[in-house]
N, C-alpha and C positions, 0 to 999 in steps of 0.2 A: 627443622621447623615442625610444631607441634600442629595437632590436628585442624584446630581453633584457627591459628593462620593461616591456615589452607585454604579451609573454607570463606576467609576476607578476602582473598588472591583471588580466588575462583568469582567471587558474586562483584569483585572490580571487574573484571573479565567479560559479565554479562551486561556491565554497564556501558563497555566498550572502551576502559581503558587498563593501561597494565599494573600491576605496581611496582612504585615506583619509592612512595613514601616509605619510612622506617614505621612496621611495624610490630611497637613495643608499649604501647600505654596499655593497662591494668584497669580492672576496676577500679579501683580507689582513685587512681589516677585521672577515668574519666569525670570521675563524681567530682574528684578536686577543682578540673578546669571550668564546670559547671559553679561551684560554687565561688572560684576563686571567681570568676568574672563579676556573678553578683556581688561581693564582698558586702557582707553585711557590716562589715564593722569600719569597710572603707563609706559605703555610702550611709549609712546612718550616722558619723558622727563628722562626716563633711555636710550635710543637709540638713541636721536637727535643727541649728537655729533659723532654719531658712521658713521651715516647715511649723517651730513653736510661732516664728515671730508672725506668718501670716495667720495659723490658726487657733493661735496657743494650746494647754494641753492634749483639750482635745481631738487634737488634730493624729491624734497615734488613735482615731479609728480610723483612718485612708489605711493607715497598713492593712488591716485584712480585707477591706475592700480592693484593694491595688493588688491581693496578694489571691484573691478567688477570680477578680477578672484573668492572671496571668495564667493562672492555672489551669482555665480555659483553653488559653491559647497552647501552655505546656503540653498539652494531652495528645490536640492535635499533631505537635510537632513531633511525639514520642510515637506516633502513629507511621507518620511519613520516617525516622530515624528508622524504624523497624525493616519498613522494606526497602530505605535508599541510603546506608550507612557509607555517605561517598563525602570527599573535600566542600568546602563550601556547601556547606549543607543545603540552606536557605533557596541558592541559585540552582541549585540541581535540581531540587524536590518542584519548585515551580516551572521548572522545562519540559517537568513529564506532568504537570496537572494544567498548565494551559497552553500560550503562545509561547515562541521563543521571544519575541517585542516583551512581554511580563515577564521574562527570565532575564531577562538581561537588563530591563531596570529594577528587579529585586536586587541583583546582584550588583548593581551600579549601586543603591540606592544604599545597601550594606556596607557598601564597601567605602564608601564614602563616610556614609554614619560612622561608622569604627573606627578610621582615622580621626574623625572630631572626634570623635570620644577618647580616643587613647591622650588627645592632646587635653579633655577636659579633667581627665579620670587624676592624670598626673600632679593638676593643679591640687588636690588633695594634701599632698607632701606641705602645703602651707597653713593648712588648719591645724597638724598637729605638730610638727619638726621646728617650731618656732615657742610651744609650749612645752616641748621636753628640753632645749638649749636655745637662749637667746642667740647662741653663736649662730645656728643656721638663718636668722634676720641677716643676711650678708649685704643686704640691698638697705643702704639708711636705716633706721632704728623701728620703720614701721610705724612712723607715726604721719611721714609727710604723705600728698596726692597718690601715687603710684607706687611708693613703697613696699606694699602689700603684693598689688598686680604684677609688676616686675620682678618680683624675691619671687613670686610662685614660678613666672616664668626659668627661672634660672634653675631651682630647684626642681620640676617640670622637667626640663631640659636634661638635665641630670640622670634624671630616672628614665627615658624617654632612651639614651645611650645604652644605660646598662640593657633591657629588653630589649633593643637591636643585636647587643652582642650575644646575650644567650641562645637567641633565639638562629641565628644564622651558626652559632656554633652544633643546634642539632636540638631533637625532639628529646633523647634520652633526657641532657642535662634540663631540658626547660621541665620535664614532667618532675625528676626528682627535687629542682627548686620549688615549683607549684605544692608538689604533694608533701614537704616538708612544713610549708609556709601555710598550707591552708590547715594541716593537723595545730601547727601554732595558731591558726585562729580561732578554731573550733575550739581548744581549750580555753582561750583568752577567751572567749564570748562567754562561756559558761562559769568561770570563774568572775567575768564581771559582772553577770544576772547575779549570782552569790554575793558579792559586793555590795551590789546598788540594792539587792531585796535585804538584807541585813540592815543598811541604814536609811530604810522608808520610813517616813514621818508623818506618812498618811496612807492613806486605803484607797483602793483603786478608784471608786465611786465617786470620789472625790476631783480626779486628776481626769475621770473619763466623760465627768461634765461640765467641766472647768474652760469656757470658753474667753477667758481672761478681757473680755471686752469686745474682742474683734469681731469684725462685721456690723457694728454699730455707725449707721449712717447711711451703706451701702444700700443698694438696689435689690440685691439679694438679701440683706441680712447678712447673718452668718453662712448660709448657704454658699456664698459668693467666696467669702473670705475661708471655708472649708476648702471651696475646688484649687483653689491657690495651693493651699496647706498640703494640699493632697499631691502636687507634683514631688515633693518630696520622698516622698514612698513611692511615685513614676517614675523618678528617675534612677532607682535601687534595683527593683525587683524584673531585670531584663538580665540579656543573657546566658541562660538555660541551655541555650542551640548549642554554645560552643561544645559542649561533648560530642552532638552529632555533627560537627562541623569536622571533630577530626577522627571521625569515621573511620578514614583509611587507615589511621594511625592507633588503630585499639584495635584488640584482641576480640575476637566474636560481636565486633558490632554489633549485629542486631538484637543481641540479648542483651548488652552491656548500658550501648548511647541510652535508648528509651526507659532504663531504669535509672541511670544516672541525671537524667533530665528531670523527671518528677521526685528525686531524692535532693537534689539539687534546691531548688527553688520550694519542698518543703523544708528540707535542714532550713532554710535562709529563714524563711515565715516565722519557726516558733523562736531562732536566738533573737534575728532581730526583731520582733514582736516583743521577748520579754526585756530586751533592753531598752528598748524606748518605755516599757510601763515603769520597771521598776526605777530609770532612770529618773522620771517624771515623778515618780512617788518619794524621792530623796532627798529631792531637793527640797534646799530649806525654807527657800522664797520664792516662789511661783511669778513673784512681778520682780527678780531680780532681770535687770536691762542684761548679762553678761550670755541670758537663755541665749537673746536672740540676736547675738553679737556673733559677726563670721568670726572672731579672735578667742572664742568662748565657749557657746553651744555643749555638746555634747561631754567634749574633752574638759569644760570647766567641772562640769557637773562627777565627773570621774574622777577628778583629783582632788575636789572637794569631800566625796565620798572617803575613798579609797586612801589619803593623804598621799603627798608628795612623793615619797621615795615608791611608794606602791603603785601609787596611781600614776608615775613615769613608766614603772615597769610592764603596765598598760601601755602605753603612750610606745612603747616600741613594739607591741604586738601589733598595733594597730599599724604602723610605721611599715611589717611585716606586711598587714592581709595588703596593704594599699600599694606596696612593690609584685605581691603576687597576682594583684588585680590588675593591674596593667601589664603584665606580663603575659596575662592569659589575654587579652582584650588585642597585644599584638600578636601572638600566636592565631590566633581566629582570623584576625583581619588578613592575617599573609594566608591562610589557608583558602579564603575568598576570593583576594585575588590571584592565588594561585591554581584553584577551578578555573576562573573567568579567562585567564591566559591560556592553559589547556587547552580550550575550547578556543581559541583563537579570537578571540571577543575581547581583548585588549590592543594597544597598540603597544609594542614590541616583545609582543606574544611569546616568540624563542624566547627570546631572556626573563622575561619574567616565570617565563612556568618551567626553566631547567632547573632540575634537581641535583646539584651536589652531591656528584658520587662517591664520595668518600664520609659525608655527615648527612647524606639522603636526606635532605630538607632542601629548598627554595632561599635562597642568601639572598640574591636581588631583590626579592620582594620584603625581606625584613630592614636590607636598610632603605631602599624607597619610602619603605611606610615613616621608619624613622623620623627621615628625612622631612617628610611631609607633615609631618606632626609638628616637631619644631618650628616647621616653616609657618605652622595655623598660631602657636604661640605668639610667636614673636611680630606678627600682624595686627595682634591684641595688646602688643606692650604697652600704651600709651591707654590699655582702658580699666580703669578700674571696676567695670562691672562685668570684666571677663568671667566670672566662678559662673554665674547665673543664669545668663545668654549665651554660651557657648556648651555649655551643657543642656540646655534645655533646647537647642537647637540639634545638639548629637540623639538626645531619646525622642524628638518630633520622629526623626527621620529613621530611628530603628523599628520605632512604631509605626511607621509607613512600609518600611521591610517587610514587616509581619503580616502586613493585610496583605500584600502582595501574595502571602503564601496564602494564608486562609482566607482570601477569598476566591481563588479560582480552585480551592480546597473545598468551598461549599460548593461552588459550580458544577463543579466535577461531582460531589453528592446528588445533585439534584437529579442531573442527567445520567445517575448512576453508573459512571465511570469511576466511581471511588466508595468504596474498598473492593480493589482487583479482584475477580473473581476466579483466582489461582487459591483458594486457600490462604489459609493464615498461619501455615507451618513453613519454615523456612528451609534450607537445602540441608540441614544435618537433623532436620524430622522434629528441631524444636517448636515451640508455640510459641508466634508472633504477639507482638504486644497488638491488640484492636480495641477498643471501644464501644465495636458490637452496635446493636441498637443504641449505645448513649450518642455516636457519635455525631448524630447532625444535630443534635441541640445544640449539645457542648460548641460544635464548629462555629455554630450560629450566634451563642454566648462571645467567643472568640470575636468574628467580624465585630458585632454591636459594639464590647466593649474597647475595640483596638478602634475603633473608629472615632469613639467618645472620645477617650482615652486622648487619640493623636491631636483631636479635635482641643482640647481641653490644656495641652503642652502648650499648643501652637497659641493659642488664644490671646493678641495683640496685649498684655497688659503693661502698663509701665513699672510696676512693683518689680515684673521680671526683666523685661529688658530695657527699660528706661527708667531707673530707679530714681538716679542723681540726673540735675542739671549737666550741659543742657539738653531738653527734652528735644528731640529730631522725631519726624516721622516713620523712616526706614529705621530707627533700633526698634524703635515701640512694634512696627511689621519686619523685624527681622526673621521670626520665621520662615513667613510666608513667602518674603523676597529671597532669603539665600535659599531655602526648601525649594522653591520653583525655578528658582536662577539654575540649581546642580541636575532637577532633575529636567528643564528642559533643554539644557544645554547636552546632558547625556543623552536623552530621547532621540535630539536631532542629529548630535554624530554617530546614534546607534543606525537610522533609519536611512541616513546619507552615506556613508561609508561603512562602518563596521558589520552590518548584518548580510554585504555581499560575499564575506569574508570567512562568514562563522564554517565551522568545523575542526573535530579533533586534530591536533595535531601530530602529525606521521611518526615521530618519536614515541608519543602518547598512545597511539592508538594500537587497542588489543590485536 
């Protein structure tokens, strides 16, 4: 065992647990799991028409608005990553900056989140695997009611197996799947910037005040019809944490998660930035209906570009980042509840948080989560406005995660219990990542905009969750009602039974 893991052994050790996880992730490795979650080329070319159709062109300025608010929040996390490179990253860092009640619905609140999200991230596989072979339409030809909804579900389903099996078979094989799959993205992205900037047919200025109509009528104006436009780049540019989330599982944490965190979610910024401009500037008709078609969007505009046999061999990279993005999104999620279990703050604590000692990974918690994923599809089968409202209800509640951390992250600023005043060198004499004096604006930038931001997700409109007839009350307030349903229902069995309970467990503990 080389130096480097010594030293992660030793600083699990002071957090008061032993190790246990296999640690073997690399740099490149962490930056991968960081970026594979974001996937820029899973979430911008499942979102494009969602994001042209409410704000048209110009709706590719939410990316670098969506992309400076996060960076905010990035900084902070790369801050907390530096001194707490432990599992479940999220739930840990807010145990030691406020209550344990705040620690335990961070991590409830994640953990939950990331299960919807694994189930929404998957429905992805139907934006494009239906335009590289008609064959994978396996559900009716895609034309009837639920055709669509259903064939994702299946296909979903699909992908949803294979990341239970990697993932319970061990970390080694998930990091080399990830780290292969996200180098294929990284090329595909910049090879399709190359593409789409080759056949622009107009100039940026053109495309960056191009408000194709929308907002006309509204209350707001276009103001209104922007904050819509803009969940689409909110719903992209999360996920950053999971480098620090698998802390245990990387070589020299504390130098590694926090540069992988802001490497991370900038790589994402400039490819997916330049793909949505130059995509937008290619196309040949600006009021072509196919922009803001879920059947179209993005992948129309690539194959229109790029021609068929080129622009499929897109269409499989893409196929690529959108298997490693969920791969990485259930990686994270079993490492959260495999903290939460640790700490006895689950129910059937032993089994969920034993580690496989022969592939030092958590098997119970990969196929639970599975499991429970499938289980959130197939509860939606009958809806065809699953892509919109179950996604936008998994990023409400990651953006509620978030505050949970930064804000008892400013708290602790105020009353100056944060930044520890041990120094900012860590146990082999390296320099911590800090922020220094930037850091309580930034923290402060963080709250404001996680708070907007979650605010802005959640925000009752029928475009997102009550699109088609018939209009109901509870889809139109789905956020609000399932958001409140998971966290008060968690609250009260944390507050009634689970928190008499909390502590390491004896296997667990250093």
């Amino acid at each position: 065992m080389d130096t480097t893991t010594q030293h992660g052994d030793a600083s699990l050790t002071d957090f008061g647990y032993t190790q246990q996880l296999d640690r073997r992730i690399g740099r490149f490795a962490s930056f991968a799991a960081g970026v594979s979650y974001i996937s820029i080329l899973t979430g911008t070319f499942q979102l494009f028409y969602f994001g042209f159709g409410a704000g048209g062109p110009a709706y590719a300025w939410s990316w670098p608005i969506v992309f400076a608010g996060q960076l905010m929040v990035a900084l902070c996390f790369a801050e907390l990553a530096a001194r707490y490179p432990i599992a479940g990253s999220l739930y840990n860092w807010t145990k030691r900056l406020g209550s344990r009640t705040t620690a335990w619905m961070a991590g409830w609140m994640m953990l939950t989140a990331s299960i919807v999200t694994l189930s929404a991230t998957v429905l992805a596989y139907q934006i494009t695997l239906p335009q590289l072979w008609s064959g994978f339409q396996v559900v009716g030809d895609g034309t009837g009611t639920y055709d669509v909804a259903v064939n994702a579900i299946v296909l979903g389903s699909v992908l949803i197996l294979f990341t239970t099996l990697v993932n319970a078979f061990g970390v080694r094989l998930m990091a080399r799947i990830n780290s292969v799959g996200v180098f294929i993205e990284l090329v595909a992205a910049v090879l399709i910037i190359v593409i789409l900037a080759v056949h622009a047919t107009r100039g940026p200025a053109e495309v960056l005040t191009e408000t194709a109509g929308r907002g006309e009528g509204q209350q707001l104006g276009y103001l209104g019809a922007f904050l819509v436009a803009a969940l689409a780049s909110g719903y992209v540019m999360y996920g950053f944490d999971t480098a620090s989330s698998m802390g245990e599982e990387t070589i020299d944490a504390r130098r590694t998660a926090p540069r992988a965190i802001i490497r991370a979610i900038t790589a994402s910024f400039l490819l997916g930035g330049l793909i949505l401009l130059f995509g937008l500037m290619s196309v040949e008709d600006l009021g072509d209906p196919q922009l803001s078609s879920s059947t179209g969007g993005l992948q129309y505009v690539l194959l229109s570009a790029a021609g068929g046999g080129l622009g499929k061999a897109f269409l499989v990279c893409i196929v690529v980042a959108i298997t490693v993005c969920c791969l990485a999104v259930h990686t994270a999620t079993i490492r959260m509840m495999f903290a939460m279990a640790r700490d006895n703050n689950l129910p059937f604590a032993a089994r969920l948080a034993r580690v496989d000692p022969r592939r030092r990974t958590p098997v119970v918690p990969a196929v639970l989560i599975g499991v429970l994923s499938i289980a959130i599809l197939v509860l939606n089968v009958r809806q065809p406005q699953v892509f919109t409202a179950v996604t936008s209800i998994a990023v409400v509640m990651i953006y509620v995660a978030y505050l949970l951390v930064t804000v008892p992250m400013l708290v602790s600023r105020l009353r100056g219990r944060w930044p520890l005043p041990d120094g900012s060198d860590g146990p082999d004499g390296a320099r911590r990542f800090s922020l220094g004096r930037w850091g309580l604006p930034v923290n402060v930038l963080a709250v404001l905009w996680g708070g907007g931001m979650a605010l802005n997700l959640a925000w009752p409109r029928r475009e997102v969750y009550n699109a088609t007839e018939p209009h109901h009350w509870y889809l139109q307030w789905a956020a609000f009602v399932f958001i409140g349903a998971i966290a008060g229902t968690g609250l009260a069995y944390y507050l009634l039974r689970q928190r008499h309970r909390t502590g390491v467990l004896a296997e667990h503990a250093a």
